[in-house]
Residue frames as a rotation matrix with the C-alpha (Angstrom) as fourth column:
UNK 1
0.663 -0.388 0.641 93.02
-0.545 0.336 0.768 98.06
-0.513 -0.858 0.011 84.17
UNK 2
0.637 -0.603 -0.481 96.53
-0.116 0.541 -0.833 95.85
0.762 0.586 0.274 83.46
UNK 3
0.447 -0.301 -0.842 98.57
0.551 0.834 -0.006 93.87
0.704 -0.462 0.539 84.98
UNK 4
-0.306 -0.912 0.273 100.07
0.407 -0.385 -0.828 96.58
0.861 -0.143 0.489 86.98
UNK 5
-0.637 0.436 0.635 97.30
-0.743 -0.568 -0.355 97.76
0.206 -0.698 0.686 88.56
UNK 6
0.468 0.791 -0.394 95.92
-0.473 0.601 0.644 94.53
0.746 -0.115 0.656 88.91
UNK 7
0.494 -0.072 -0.867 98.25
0.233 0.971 0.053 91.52
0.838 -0.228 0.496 89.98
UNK 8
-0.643 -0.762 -0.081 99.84
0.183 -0.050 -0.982 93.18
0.744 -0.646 0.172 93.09
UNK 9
-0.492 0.750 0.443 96.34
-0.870 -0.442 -0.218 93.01
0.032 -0.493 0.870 94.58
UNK 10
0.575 0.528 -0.624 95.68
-0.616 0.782 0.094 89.80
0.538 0.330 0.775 93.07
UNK 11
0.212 -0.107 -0.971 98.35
0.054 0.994 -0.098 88.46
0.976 -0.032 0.217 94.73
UNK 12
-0.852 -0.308 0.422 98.06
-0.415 -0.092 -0.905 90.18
0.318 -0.947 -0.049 98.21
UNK 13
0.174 0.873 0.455 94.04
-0.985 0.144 0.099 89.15
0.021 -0.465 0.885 98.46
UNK 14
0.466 -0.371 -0.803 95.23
-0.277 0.801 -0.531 85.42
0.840 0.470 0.271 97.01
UNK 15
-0.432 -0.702 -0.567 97.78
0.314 0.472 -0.824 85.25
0.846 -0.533 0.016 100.05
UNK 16
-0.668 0.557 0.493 95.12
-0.741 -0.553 -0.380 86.44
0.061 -0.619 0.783 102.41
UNK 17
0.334 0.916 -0.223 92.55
-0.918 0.370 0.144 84.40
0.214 0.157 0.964 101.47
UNK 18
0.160 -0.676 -0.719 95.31
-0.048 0.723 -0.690 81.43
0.986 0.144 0.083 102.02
UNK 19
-0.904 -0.426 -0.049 95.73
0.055 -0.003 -0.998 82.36
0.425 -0.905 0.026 105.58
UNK 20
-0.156 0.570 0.807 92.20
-0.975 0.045 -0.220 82.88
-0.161 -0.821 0.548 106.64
UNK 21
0.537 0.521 -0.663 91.37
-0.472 0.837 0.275 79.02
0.699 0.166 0.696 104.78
UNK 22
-0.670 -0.543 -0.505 94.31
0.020 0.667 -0.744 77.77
0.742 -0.509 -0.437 107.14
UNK 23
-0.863 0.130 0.488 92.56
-0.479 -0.514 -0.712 79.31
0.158 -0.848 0.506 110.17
UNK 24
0.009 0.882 -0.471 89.50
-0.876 0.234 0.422 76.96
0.482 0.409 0.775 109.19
UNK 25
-0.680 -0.730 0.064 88.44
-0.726 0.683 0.080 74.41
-0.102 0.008 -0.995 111.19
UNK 26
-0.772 0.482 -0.414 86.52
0.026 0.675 0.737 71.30
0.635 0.558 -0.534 110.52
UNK 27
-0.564 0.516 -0.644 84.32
0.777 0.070 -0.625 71.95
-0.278 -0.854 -0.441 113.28
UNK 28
-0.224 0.449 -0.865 82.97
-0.200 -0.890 -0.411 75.43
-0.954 0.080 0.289 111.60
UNK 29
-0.953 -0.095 0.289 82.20
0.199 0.523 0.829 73.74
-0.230 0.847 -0.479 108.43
UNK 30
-0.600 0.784 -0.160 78.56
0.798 0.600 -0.054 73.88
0.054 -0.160 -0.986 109.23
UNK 31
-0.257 0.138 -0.957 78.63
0.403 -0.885 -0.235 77.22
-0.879 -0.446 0.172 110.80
UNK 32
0.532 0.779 0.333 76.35
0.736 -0.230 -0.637 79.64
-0.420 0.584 -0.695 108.65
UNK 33
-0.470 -0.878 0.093 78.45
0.799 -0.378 0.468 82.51
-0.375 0.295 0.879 106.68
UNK 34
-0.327 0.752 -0.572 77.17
0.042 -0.593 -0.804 86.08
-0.944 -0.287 0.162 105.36
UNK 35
-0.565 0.598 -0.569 76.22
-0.727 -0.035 0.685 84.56
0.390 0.801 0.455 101.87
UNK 36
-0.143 0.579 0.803 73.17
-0.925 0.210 -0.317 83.51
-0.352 -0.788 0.506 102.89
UNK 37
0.866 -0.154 -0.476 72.81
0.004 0.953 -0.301 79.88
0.501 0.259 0.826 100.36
UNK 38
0.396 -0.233 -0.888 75.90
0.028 0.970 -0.242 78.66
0.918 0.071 0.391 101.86
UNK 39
0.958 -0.149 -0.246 77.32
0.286 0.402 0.870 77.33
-0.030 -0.904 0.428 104.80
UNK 40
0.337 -0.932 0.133 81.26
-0.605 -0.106 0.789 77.08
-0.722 -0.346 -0.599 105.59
UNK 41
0.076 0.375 0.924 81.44
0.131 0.915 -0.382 74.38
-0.989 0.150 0.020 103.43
UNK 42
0.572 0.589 0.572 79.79
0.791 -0.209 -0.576 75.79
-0.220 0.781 -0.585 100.74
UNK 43
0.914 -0.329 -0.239 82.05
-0.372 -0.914 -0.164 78.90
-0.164 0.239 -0.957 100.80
UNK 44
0.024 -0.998 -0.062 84.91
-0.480 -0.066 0.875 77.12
-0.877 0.008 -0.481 100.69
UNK 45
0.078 0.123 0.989 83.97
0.538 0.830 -0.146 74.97
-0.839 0.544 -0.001 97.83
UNK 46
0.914 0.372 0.165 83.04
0.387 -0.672 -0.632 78.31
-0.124 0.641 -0.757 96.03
UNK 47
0.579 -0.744 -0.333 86.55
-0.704 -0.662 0.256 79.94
-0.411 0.087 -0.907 96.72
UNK 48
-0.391 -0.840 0.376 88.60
-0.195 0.475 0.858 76.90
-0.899 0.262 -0.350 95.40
UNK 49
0.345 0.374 0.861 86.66
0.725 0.476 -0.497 76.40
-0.596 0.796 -0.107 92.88
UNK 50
0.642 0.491 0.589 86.62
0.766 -0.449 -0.460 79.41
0.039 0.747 -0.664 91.52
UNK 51
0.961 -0.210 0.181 89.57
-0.238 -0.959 0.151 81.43
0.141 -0.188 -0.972 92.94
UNK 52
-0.145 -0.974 0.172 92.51
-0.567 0.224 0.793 79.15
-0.811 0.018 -0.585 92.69
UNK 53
0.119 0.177 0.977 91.28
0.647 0.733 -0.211 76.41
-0.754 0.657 -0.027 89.99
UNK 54
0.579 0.384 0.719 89.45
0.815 -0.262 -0.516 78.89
-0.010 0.885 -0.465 88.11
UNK 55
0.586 -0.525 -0.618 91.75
-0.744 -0.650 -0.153 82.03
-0.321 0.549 -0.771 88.31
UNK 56
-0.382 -0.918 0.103 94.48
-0.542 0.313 0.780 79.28
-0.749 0.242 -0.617 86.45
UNK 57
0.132 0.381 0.915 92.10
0.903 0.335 -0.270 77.71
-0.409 0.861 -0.300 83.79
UNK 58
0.759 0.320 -0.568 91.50
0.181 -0.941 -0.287 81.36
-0.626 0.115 -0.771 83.18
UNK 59
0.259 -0.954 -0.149 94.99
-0.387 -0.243 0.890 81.96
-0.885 -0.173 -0.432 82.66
UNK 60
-0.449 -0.266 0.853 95.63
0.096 0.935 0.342 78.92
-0.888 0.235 -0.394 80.85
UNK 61
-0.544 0.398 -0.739 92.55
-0.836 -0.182 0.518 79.74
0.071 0.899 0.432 78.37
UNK 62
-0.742 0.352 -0.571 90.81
0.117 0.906 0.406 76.56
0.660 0.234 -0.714 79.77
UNK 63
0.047 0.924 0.380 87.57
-0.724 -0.230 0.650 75.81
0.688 -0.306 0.658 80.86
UNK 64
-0.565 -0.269 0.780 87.29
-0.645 0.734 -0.214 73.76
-0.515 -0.624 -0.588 84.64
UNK 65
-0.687 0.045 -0.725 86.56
-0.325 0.874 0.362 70.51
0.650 0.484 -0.586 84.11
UNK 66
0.164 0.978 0.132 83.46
-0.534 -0.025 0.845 68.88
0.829 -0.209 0.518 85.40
UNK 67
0.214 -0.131 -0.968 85.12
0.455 0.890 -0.020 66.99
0.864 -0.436 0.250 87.78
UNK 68
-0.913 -0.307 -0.271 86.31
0.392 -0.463 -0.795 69.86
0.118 -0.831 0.543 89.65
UNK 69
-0.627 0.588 0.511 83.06
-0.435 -0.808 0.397 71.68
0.647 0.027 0.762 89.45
UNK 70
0.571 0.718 -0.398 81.37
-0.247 0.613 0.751 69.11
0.783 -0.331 0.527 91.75
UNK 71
-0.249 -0.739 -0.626 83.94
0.181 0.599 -0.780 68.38
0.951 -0.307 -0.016 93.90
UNK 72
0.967 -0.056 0.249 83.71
-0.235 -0.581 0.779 68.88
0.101 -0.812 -0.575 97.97
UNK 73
0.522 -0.848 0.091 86.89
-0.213 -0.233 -0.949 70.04
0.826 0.476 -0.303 98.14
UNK 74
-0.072 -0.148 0.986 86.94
-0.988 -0.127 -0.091 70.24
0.138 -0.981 -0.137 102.43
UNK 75
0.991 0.087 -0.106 86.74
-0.052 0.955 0.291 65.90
0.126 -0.283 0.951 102.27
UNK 76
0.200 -0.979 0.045 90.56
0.169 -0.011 -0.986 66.59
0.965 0.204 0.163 102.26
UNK 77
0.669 -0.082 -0.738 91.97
0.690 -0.301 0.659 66.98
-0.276 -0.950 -0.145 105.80
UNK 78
0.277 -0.356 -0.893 94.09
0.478 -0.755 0.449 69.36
-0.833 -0.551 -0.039 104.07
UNK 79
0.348 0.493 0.798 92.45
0.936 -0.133 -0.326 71.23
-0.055 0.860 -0.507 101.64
UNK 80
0.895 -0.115 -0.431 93.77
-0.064 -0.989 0.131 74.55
-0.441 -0.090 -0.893 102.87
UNK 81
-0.011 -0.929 -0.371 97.07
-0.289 -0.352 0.890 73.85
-0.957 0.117 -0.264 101.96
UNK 82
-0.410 -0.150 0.900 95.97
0.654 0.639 0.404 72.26
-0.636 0.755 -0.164 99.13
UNK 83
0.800 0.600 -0.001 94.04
0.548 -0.732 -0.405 75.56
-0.244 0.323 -0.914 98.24
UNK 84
0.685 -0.413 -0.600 97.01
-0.105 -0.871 0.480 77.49
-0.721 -0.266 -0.640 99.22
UNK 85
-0.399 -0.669 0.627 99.21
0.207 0.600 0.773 75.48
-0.893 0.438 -0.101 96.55
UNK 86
0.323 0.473 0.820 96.42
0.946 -0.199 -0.258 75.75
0.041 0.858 -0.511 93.58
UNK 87
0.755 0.575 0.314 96.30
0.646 -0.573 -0.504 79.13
-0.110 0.584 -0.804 94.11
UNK 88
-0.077 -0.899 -0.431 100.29
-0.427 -0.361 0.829 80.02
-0.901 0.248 -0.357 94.33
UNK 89
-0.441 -0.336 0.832 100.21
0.661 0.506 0.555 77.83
-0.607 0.794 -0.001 90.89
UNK 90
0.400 0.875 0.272 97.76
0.854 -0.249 -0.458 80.28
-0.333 0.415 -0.847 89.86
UNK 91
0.683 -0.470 -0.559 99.14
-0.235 -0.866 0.441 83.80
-0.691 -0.170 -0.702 91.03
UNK 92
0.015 -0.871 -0.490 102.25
-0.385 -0.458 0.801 82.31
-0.923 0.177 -0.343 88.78
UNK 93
-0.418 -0.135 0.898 100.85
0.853 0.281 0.439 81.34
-0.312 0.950 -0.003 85.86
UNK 94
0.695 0.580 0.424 99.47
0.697 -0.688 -0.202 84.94
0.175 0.436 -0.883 85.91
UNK 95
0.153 -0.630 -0.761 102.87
0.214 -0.731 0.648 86.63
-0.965 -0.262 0.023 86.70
UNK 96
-0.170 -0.051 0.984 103.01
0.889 0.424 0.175 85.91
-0.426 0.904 -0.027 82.57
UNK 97
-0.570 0.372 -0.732 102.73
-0.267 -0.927 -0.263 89.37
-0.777 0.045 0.628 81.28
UNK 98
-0.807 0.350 -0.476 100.99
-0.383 0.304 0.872 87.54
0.450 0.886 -0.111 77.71
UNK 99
-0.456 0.769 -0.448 98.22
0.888 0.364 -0.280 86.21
-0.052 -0.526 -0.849 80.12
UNK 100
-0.198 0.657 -0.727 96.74
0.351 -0.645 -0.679 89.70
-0.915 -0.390 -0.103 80.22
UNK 101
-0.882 -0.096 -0.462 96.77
-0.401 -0.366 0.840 89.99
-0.250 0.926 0.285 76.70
UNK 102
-0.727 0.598 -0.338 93.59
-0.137 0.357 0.924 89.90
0.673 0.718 -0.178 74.82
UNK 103
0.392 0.854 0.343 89.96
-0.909 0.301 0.289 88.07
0.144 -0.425 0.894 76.21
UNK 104
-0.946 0.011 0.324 89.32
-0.110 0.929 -0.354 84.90
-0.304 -0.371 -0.877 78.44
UNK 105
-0.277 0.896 -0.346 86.74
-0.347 0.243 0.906 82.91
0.896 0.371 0.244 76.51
UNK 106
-0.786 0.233 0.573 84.12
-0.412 0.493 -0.766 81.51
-0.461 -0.838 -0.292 79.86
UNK 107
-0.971 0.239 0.007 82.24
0.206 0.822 0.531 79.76
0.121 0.517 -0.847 77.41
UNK 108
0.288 0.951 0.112 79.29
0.921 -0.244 -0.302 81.68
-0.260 0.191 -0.947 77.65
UNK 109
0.927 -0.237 0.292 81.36
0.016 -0.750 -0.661 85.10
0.375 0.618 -0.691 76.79
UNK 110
0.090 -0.996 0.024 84.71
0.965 0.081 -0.248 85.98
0.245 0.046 0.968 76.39
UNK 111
0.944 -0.222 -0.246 86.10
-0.034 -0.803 0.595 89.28
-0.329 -0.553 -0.765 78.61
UNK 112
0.652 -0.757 0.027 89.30
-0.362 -0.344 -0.866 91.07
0.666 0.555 -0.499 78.64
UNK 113
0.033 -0.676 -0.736 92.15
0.444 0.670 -0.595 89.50
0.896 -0.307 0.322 80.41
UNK 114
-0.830 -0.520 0.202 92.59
-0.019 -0.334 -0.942 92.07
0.558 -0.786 0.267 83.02
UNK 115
0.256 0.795 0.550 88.36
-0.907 0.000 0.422 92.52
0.336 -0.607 0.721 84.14
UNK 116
0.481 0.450 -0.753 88.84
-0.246 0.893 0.377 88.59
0.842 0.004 0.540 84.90
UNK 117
-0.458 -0.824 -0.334 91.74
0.724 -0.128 -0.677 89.33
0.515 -0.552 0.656 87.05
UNK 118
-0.603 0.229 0.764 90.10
-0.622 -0.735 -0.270 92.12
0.500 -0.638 0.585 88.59
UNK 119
0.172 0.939 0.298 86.79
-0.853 -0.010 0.522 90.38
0.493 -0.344 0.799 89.31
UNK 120
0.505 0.224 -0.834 88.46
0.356 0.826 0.437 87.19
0.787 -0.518 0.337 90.89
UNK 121
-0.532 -0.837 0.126 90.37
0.525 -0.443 -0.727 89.80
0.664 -0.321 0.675 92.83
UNK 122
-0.375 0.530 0.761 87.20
-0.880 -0.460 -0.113 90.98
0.290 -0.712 0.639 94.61
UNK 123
0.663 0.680 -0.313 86.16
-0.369 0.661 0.654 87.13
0.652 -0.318 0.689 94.76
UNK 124
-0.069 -0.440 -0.896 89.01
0.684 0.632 -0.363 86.36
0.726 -0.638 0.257 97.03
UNK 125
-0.802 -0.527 0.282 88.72
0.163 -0.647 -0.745 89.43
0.575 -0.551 0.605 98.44
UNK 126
-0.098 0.887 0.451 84.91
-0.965 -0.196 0.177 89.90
0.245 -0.418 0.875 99.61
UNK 127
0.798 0.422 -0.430 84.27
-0.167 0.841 0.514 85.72
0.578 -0.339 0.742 100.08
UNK 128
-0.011 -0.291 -0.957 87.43
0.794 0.579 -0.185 85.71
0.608 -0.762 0.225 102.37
UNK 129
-0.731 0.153 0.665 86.10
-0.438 -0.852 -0.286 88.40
0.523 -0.500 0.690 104.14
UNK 130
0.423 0.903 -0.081 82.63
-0.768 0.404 0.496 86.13
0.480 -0.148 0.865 104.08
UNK 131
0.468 0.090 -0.879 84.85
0.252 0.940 0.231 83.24
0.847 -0.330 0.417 105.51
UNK 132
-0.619 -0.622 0.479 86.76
-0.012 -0.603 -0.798 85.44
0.785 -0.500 0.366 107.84
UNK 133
-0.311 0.742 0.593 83.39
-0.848 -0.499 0.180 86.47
0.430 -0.447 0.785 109.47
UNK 134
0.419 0.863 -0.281 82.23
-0.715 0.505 0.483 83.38
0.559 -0.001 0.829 109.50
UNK 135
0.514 -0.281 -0.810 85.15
0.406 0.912 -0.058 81.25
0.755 -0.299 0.583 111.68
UNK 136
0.844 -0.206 -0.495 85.97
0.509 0.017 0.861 83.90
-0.169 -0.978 0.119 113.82
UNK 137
-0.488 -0.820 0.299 89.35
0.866 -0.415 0.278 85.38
-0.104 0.395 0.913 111.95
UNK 138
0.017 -0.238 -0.971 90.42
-0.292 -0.930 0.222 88.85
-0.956 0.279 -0.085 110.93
UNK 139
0.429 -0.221 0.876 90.44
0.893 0.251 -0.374 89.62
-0.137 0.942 0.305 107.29
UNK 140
0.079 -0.760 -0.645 93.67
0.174 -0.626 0.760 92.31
-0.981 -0.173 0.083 106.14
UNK 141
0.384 -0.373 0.845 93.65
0.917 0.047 -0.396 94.04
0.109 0.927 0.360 102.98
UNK 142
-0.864 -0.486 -0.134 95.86
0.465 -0.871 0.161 97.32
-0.195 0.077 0.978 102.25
UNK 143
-0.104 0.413 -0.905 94.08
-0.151 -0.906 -0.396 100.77
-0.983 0.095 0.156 101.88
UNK 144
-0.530 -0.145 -0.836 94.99
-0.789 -0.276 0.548 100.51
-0.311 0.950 0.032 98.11
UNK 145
-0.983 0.127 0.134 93.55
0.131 0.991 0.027 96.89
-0.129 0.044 -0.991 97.81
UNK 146
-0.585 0.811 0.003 90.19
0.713 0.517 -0.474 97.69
-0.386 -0.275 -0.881 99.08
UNK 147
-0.442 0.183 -0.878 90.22
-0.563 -0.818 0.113 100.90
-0.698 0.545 0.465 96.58
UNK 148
-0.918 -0.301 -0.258 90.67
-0.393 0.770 0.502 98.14
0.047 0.563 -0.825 93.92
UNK 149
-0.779 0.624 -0.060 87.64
0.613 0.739 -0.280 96.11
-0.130 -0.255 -0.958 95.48
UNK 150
0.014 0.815 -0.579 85.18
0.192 -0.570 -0.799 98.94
-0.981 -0.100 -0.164 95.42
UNK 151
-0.479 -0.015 -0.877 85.98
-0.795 -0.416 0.441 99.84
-0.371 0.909 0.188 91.74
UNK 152
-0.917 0.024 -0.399 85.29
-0.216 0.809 0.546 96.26
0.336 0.587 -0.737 90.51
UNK 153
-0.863 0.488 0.133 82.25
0.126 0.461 -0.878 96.22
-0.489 -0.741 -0.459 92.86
UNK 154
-0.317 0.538 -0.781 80.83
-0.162 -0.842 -0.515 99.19
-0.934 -0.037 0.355 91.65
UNK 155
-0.393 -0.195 -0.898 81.63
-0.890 -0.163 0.425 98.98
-0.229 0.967 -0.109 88.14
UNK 156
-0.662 0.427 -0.617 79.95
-0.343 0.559 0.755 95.41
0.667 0.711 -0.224 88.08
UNK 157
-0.842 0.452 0.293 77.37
-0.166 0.300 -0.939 95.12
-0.513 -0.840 -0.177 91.07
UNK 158
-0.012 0.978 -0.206 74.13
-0.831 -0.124 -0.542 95.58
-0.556 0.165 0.815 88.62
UNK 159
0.040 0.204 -0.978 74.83
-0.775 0.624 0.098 92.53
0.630 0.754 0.183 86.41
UNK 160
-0.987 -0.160 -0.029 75.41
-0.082 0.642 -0.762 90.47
0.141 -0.750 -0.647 90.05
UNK 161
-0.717 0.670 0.193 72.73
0.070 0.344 -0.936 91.09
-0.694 -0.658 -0.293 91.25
UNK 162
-0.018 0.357 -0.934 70.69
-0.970 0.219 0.102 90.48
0.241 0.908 0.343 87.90
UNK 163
0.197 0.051 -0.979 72.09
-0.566 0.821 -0.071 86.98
0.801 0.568 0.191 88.15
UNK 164
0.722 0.646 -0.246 71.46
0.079 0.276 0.958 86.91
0.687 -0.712 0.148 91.79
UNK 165
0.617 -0.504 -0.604 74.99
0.631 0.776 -0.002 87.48
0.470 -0.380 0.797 93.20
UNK 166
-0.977 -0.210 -0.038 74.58
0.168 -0.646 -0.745 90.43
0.132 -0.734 0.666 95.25
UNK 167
0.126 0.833 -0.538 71.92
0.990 -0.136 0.020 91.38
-0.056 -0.536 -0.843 97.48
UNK 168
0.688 0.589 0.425 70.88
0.617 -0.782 0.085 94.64
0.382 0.204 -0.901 97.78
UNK 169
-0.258 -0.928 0.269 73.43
0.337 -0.347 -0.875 97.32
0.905 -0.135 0.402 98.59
UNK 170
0.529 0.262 -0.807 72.95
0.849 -0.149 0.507 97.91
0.012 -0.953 -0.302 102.66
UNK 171
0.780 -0.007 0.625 73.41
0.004 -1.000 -0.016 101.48
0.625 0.015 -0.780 103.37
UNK 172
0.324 -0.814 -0.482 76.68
0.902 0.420 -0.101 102.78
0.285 -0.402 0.870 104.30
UNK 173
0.907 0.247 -0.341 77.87
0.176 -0.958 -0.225 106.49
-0.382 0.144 -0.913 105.01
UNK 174
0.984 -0.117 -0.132 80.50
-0.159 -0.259 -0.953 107.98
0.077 0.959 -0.274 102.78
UNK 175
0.279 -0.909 0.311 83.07
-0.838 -0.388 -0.384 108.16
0.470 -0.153 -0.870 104.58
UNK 176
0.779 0.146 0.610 82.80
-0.410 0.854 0.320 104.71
-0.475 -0.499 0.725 105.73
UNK 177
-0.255 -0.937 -0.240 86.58
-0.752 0.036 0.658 103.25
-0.607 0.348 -0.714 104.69
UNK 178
-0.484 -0.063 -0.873 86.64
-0.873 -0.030 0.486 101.47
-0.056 0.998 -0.040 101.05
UNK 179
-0.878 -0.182 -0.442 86.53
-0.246 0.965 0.093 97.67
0.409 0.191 -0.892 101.99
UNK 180
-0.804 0.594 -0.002 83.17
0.276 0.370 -0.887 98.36
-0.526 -0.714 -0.461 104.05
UNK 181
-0.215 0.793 -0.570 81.67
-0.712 -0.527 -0.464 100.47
-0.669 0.306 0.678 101.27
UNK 182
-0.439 0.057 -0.896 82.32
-0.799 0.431 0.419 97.62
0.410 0.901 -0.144 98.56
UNK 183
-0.863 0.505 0.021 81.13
0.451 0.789 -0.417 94.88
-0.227 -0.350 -0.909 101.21
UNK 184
-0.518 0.757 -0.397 78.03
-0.025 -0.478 -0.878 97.02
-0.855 -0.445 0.266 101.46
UNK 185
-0.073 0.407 -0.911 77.67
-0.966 -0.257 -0.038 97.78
-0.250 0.876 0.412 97.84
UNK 186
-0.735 -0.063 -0.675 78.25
-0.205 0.970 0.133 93.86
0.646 0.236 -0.726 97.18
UNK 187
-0.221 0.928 -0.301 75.27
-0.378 0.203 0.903 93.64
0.899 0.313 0.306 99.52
UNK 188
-0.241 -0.333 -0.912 77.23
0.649 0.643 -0.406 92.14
0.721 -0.690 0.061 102.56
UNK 189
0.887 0.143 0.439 76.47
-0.146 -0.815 0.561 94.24
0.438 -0.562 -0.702 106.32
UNK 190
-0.016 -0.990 0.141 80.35
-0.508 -0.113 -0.854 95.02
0.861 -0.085 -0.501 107.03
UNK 191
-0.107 -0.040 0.994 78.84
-0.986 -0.123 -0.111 94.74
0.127 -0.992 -0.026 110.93
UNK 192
0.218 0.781 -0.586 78.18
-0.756 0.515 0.405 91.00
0.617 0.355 0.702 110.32
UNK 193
-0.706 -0.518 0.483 78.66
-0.704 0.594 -0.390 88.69
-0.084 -0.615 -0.784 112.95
């Protein structure tokens, strides 16, 4: 993978995932979601953390500070836009074609530039799917997008769920379109409600 076949996915899930956090409201915070440890809440915390902050440390070559890693991000009355900001700062500190050069060190190993880009490309894509589901919203990715999402699923689902971050893959049939097999393979039931 490289930036070509990456960041025009990265930034359509990125501006997705921006429109379903608007669509969030403070009332559904609570409201349960299909990763089963968190709440609303909790999923959003995960997706800023780790999908606008951290795709731009990434970038950057930095590691998040500890301050953000704790943070509840949703005490903001307007964290979405404040998501949607981080993670346009992001998307353009990866338009950089040198950003895909080489490995991102995550301080427990160091990957190539594009897998990190790929794999926060299925984390905006599959967890705003999970927040989609979970407040009531549609979630829109292209045909080509949710090709994208199934490769990265596949290609790294056994070392998730090693370190606990996919459930089992829930049977799907083949011909089931892309974005429901990779939910599936990623453990998620597409049908969730």
């Amino acid at each position: 993978m490289d930036k070509d076949t990456v960041y025009p996915y990265l930034t359509e899930c990125a501006t997705e995932a921006a429109r379903i956090a608007r669509g969030v409201s403070a009332d559904r915070l609570s409201a349960p979601t299909p990763c089963k440890e968190w709440d609303v809440r909790g999923l959003v915390n995960h997706l800023v953390l780790y999908s606008s902050h951290g795709l731009e440390h990434r970038a950057l070559r930095k590691q998040l500070p500890e301050e953000l890693t704790g943070r509840d991000f949703t005490t903001e009355a307007d964290w979405a836009e404040q998501y949607a900001a981080q993670l346009d700062r992001a998307i353009a500190a990866w338009s950089d074609p040198a950003v895909w050069e080489g490995e991102v060190d995550l301080g427990f190993a160091a990957m190539p530039a594009p897998e990190i880009a790929s794999l926060i490309t299925k984390e905006l894509a599959v967890h705003g799917w999970d927040l989609a589901r979970a407040t009531g919203q549609d979630h829109r990715i292209s045909e080509a997008a949710a090709a994208l999402i199934l490769t990265v699923v596949d290609e790294h689902a056994e070392v998730y769920r090693q370190y606990d971050g996919f459930a089992d893959p829930v049977p799907q049939p083949d011909e089931a379109p892309a974005f429901e097999r990779a939910l599936a393979d990623s453990g998620r039931d597409p049908r969730w409600a």
